[in-house]
Residue frames as qw, qx, qy, qz and C-alpha x, y, z in Angstrom:
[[0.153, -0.398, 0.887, 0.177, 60.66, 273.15, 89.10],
 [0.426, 0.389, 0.816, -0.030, 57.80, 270.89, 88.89],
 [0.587, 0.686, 0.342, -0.259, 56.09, 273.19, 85.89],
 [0.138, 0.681, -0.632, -0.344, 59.59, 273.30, 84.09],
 [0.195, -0.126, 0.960, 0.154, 59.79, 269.36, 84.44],
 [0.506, 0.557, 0.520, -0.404, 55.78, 269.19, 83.27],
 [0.561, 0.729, 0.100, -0.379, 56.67, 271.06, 80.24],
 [0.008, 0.438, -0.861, -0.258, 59.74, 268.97, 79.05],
 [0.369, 0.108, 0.923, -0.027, 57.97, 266.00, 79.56],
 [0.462, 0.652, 0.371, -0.473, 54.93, 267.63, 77.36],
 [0.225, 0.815, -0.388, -0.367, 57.54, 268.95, 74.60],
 [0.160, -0.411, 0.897, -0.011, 58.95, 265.22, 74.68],
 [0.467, 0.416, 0.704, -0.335, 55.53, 263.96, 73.67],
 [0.536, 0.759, 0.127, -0.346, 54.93, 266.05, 71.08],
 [0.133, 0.693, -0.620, -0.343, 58.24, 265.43, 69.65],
 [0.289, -0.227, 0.928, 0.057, 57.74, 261.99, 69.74],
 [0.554, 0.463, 0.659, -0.209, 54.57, 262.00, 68.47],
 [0.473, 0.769, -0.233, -0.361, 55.64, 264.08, 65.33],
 [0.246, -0.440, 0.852, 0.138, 58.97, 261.40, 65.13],
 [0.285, -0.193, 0.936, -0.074, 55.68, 259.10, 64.36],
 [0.639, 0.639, 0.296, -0.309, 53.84, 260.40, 62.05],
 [0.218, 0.719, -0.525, -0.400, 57.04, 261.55, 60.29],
 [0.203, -0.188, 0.948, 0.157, 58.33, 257.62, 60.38],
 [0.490, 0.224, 0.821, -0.188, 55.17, 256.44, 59.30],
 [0.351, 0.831, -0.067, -0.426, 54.66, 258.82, 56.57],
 [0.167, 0.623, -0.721, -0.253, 58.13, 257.91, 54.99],
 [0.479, 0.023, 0.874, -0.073, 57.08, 253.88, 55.39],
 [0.581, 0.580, 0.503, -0.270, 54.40, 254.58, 53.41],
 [0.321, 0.836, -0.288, -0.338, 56.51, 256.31, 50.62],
 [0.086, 0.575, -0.785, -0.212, 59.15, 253.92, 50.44],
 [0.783, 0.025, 0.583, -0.215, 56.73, 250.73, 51.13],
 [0.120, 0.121, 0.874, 0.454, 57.04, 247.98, 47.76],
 [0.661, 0.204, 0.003, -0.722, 54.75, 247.36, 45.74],
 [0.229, -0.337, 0.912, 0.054, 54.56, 243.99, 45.86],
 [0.559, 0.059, -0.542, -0.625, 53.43, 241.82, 42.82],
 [0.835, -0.150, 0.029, -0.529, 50.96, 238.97, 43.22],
 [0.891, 0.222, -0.323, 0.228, 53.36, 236.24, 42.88],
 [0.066, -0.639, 0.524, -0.559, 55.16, 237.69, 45.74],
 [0.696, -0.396, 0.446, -0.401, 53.80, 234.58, 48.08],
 [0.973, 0.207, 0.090, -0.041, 54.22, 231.63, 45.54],
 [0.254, 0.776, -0.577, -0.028, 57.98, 233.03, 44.27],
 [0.966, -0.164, -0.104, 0.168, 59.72, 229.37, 44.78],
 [0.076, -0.820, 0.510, -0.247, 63.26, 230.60, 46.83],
 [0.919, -0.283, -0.274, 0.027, 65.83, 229.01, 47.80],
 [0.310, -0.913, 0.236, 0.117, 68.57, 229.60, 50.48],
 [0.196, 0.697, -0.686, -0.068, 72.55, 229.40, 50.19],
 [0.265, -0.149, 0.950, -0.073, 72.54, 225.70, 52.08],
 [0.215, -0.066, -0.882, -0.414, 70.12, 224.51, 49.03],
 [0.128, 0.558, 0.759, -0.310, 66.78, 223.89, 51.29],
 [0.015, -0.412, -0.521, -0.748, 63.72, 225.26, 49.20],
 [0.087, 0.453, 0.507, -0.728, 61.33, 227.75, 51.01],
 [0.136, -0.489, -0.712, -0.485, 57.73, 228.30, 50.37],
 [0.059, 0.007, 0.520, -0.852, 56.70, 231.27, 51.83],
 [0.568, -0.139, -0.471, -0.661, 53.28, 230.23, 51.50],
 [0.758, -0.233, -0.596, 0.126, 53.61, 227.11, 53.19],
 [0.319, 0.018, -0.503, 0.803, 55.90, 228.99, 56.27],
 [0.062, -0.031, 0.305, -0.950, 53.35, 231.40, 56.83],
 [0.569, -0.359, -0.599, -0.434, 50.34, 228.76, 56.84],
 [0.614, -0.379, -0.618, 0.312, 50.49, 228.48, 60.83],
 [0.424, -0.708, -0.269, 0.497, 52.29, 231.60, 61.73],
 [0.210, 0.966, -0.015, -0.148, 53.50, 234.55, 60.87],
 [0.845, 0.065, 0.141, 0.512, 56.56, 234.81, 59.00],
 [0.043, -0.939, -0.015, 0.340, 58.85, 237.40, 58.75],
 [0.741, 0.427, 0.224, 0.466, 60.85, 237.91, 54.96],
 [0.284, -0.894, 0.036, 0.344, 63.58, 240.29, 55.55],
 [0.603, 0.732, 0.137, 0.284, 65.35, 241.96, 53.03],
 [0.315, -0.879, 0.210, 0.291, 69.02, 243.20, 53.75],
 [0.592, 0.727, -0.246, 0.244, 72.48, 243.67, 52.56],
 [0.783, -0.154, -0.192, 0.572, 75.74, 242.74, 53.84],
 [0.394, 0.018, -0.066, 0.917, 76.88, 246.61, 53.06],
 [0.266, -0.654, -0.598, -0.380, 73.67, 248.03, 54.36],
 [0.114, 0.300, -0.552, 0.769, 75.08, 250.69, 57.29],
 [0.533, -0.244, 0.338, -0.736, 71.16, 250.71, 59.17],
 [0.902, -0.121, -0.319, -0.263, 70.79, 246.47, 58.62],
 [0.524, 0.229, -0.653, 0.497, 74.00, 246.15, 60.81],
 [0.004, -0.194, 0.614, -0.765, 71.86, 247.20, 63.40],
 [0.740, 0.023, 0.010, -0.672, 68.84, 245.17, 62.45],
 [0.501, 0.524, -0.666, -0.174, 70.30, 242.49, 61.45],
 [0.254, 0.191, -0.838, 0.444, 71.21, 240.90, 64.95],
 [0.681, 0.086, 0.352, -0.636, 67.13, 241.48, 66.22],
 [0.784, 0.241, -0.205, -0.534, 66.73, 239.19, 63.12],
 [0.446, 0.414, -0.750, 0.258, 69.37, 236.75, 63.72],
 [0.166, -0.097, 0.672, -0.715, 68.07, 236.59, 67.52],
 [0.741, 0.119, 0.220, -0.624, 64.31, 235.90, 66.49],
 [0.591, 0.305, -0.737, -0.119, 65.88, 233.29, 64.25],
 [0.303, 0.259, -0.812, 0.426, 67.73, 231.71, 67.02],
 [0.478, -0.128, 0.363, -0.790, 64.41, 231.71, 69.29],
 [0.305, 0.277, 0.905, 0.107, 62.49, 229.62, 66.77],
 [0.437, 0.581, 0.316, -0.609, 60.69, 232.41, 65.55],
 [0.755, 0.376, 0.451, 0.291, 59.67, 231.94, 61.53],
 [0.010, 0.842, -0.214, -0.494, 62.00, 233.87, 59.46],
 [0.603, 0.323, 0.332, 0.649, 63.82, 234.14, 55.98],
 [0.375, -0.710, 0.174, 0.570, 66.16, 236.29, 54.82],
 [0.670, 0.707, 0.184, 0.131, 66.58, 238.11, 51.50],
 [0.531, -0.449, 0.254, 0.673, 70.44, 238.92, 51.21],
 [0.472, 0.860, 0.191, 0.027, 70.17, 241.70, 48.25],
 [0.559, 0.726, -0.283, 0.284, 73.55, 242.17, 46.01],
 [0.716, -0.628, 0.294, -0.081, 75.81, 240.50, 48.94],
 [0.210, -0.493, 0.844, -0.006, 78.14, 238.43, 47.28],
 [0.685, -0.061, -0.678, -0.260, 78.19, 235.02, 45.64],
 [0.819, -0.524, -0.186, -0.138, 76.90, 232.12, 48.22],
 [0.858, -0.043, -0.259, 0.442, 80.35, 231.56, 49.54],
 [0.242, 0.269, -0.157, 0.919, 81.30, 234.79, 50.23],
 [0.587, -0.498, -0.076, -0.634, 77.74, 235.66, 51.85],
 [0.774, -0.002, -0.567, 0.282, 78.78, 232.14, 53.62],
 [0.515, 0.145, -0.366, 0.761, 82.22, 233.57, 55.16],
 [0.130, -0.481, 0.125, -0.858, 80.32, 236.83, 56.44],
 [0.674, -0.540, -0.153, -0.480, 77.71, 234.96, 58.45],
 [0.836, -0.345, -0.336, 0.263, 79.90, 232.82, 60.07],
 [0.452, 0.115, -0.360, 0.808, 82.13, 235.62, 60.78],
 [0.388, -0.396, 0.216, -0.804, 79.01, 237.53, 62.52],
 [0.103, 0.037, -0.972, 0.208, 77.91, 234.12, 63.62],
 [0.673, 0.130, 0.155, -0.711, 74.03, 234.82, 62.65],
 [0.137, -0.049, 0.986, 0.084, 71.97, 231.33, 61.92],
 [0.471, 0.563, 0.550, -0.398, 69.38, 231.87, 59.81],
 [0.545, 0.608, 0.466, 0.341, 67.60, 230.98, 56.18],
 [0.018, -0.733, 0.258, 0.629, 69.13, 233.38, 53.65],
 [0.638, 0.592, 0.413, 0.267, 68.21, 233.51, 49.92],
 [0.260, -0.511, 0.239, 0.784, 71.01, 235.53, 48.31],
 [0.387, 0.803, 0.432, -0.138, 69.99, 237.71, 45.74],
 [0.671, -0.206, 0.315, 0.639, 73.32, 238.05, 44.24],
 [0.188, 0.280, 0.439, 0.833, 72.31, 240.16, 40.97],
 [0.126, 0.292, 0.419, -0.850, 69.20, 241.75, 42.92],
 [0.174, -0.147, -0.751, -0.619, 66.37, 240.05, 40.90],
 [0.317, -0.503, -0.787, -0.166, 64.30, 239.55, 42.94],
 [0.170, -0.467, -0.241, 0.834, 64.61, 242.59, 44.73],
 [0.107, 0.067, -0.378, -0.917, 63.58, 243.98, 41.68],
 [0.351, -0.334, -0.859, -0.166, 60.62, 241.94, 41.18],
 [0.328, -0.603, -0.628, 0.367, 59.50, 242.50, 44.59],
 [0.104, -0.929, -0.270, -0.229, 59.68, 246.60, 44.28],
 [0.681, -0.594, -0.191, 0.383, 62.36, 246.92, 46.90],
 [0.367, 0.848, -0.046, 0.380, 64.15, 249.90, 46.95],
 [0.231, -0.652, 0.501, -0.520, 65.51, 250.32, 50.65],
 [0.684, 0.039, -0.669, 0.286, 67.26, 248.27, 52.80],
 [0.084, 0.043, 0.987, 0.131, 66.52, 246.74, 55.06],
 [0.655, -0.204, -0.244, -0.686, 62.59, 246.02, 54.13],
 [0.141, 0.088, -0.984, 0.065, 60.48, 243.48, 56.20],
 [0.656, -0.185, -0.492, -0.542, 57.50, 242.05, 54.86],
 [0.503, -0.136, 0.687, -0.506, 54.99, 240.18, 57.62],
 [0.568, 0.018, -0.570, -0.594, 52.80, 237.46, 55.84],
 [0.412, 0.007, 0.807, -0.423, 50.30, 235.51, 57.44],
 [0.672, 0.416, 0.592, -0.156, 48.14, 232.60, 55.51],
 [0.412, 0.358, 0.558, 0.625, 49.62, 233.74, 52.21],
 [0.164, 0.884, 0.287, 0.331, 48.55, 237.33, 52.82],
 [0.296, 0.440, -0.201, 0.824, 50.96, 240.37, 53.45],
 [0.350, -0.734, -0.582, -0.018, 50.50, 242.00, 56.56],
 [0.211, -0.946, 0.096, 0.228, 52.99, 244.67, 57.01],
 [0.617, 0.494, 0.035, 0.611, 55.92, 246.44, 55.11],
 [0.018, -0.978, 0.136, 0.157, 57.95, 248.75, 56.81],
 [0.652, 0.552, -0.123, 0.505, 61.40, 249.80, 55.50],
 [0.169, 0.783, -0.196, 0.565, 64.33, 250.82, 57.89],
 [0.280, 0.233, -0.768, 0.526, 65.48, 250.77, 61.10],
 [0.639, -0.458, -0.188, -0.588, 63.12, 248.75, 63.22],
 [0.290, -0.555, 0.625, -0.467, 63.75, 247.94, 66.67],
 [0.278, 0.010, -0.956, -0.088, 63.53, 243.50, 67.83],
 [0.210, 0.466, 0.608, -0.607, 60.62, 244.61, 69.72],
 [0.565, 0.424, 0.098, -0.701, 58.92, 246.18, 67.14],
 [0.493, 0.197, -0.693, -0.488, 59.53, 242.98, 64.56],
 [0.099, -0.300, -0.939, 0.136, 57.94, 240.29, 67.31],
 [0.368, 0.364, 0.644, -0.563, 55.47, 243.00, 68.17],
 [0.474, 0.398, -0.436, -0.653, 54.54, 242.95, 63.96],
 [0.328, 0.025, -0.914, -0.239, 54.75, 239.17, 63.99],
 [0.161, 0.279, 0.744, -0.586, 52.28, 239.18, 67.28],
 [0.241, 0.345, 0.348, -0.838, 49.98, 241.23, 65.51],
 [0.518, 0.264, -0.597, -0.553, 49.74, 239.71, 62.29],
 [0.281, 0.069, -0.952, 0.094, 48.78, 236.69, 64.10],
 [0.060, 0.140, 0.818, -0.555, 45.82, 237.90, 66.01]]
């Protein structure tokens, strides 16, 4: 029993460790390229307030998250981000082809997230930025980039991205 339960638990390792090269492998494929002007871009969200991700991410890390109202794997990211919002942690949101502001509006209050959101209604600046996959979410600390991954990423693994970009 005990060398049956030895070699699950082995087989369960290795699977996991392949799970994490594979995921990291595919991050790296689908990462942006993001242009230089990617920190200065002047944004602003649906309730008018201007955002400088420059400035935001002069203290702490910030996390710029890139999603989509009809995004099937940001409905389950979505609410980690919404939650770190609601903490105090530093976030903005990049709503990509969502709807005009009123209609992006109606959705949030009907999921009852509270957090900055620049709507990217025609998906310029998605473009701009590289983005191909939803959701993306850029780290940036001091005006410099510190991680891109793309996809489903657990609210643990975006505070432990904002931890690390910070130490």
């Amino acid at each position: 029993m005990r060398a049956k339960l030895r070699r699950w638990l082995r087989e369960a390792i290795v699977l996991l460790l392949i799970a994490g090269a594979v995921m990291l492998v595919m991050d790296q494929f689908r990462k942006p390229a993001l242009p230089p002007t990617f920190i200065s871009e002047q944004l602003h969200t649906i309730d008018g307030q201007s955002v400088d991700l420059n400035a935001l991410s002069a203290t702490r890390p910030l996390l710029v998250y890139v999603w989509a109202t009809w995004c099937a794997v940001c409905r389950y990211t979505s609410p980690s981000v919404a939650n770190i919002a609601e903490e105090g942690g530093n976030v903005v949101t990049v709503a990509l082809r969502s709807g005009d502001d009123a209609t992006l509006s109606r959705w949030l209050a009907k999921k009852k997230y509270e957090m900055p959101i620049v709507n990217d209604e025609q998906g310029q600046l998605s473009r701009l930025w590289q983005i191909q996959v939803t959701p993306t979410l850029v780290v940036v600390y001091k005006g410099e980039v510190k991680s891109v991954t793309t996809g489903f990423t657990s609210g643990w693994g975006m505070k432990l991205r904002l931890w690390w970009a910070g130490i």
